[in-house]
Each structure stands twice: as structure tokens, then as C-alpha cells.
N, C-alpha and C positions, 0 to 999 in steps of 0.2 A: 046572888053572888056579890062578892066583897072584892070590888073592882078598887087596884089604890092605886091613884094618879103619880105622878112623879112631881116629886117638890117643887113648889115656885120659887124662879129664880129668887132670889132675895132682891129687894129694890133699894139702894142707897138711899137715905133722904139728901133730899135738896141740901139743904143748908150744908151736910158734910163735904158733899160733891160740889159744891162752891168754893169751901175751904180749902179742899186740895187743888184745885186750881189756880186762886190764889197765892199758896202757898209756895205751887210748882211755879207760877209767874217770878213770884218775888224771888226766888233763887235763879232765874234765869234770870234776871235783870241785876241782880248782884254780882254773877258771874260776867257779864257783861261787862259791868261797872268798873270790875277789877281787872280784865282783860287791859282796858282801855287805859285807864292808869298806869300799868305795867308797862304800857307798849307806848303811851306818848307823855307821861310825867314821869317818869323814871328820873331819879336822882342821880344816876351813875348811868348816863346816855352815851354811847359809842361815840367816838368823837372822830369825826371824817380830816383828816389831811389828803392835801393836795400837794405833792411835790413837783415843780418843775425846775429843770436847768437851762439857761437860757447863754446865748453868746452874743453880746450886744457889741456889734461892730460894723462894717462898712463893707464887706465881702464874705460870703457867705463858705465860699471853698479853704478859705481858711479855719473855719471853728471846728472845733473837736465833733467827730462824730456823735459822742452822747448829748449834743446839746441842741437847740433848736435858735433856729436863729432868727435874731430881732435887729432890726435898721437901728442903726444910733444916732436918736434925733435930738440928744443934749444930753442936761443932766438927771432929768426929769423920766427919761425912756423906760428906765425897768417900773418904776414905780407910777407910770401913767400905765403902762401892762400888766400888772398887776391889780389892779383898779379895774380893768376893762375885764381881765381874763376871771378873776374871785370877788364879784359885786359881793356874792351870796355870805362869805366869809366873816365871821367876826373880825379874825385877826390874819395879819398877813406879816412874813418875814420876810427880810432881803439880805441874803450876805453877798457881797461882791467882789470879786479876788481876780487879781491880773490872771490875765487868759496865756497860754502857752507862749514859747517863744516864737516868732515871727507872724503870732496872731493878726496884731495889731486890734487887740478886742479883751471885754470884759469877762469875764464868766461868773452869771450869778445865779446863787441857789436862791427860788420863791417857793415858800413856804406858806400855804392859805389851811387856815383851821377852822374848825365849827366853837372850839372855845375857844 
């Protein structure tokens, strides 16, 4: 009797099954590569602002609700604040404009940016 076995699997050789490995390595590490690029060298990175309002005077129940209030310790006060509150900041802005009537206080817009 003509007994017939069933095919042998077929066996890769070596050398090919290295190459795809290889192969599949290096595109995973190229993938990689570009991920990491995209996400921390990107040429056109999100740019974080920080907006605060601040009311820099000598009583606090006087400043406008939307502002927060800071002691006025000279001329230096928004801008030693600004210093302390956005070390991390490239750039910082300061516009300062007379505070309401019977304020007796400043009210300034700080502006801290990543560029």
C-alpha cells in the first residue's frame, strides 16, 4: 500500500528569516524616529501663553473683580511678579493702565509666552 504522508511544512532558511527581521526592525525604528521628530522638533510648535490681570494697589476690596490682587511694593512690583510667577517663559509682556475710579490702583495685563 501507497501510504502518502502530508507535505513538510516548508522551512524558511535562515538567512531570509534574519532579513525580515531586520527589516521589520528598521521600520520600526524609523517609525520611531519620525514620531519623535514630529512631536519634539517640530518647526511650527504650539505656542503656550499665559494671560494674567493683575490690580496692583494697597487694598484689596477695591479692585475689580476680574483681577487678582498684588501689594504695591514700588515701581518694580508687576515686573518682580512676573519674574517670580513665568521663570519658565521666553517672553513676557506688561501693559499697565490706571485702575477704575476710586481704585486707587493699577491694573495690569502680563502676558508670559513660550516664544
Amino acid at each position: 500500500m501507497n501510504e502518502t504522508r502530508p507535505p513538510s511544512p516548508r522551512r524558511v532558511p535562515m538567512s531570509l528569516r534574519f532579513r525580515l527581521i531586520v527589516g521589520a526592525a528598521i521600520v520600526a525604528v524609523a517609525g520611531a524616529a519620525w514620531a519623535a521628530l514630529t512631536y519634539w522638533g517640530a518647526a511650527d510648535k504650539k505656542q503656550e501663553v499665559v494671560v494674567f490681570r493683575l490690580c496692583v494697589g494697597s487694598d484689596r476690596s477695591k479692585c475689580p473683580a476680574d483681577a487678582s490682587f498684588v501689594r504695591n511694593e514700588g515701581e518694580e512690583t508687576v515686573s518682580r511678579w512676573a519674574q517670580r510667577q513665568c521663570p519658565s517663559y521666553k517672553r513676557r509682556r506688561i501693559i499697565v493702565n490706571d485702575g477704575p475710579a476710586g481704585c486707587d490702583c493699577t491694573v495690569a495685563d502680563v502676558t508670559c509666552s513660550s516664544e
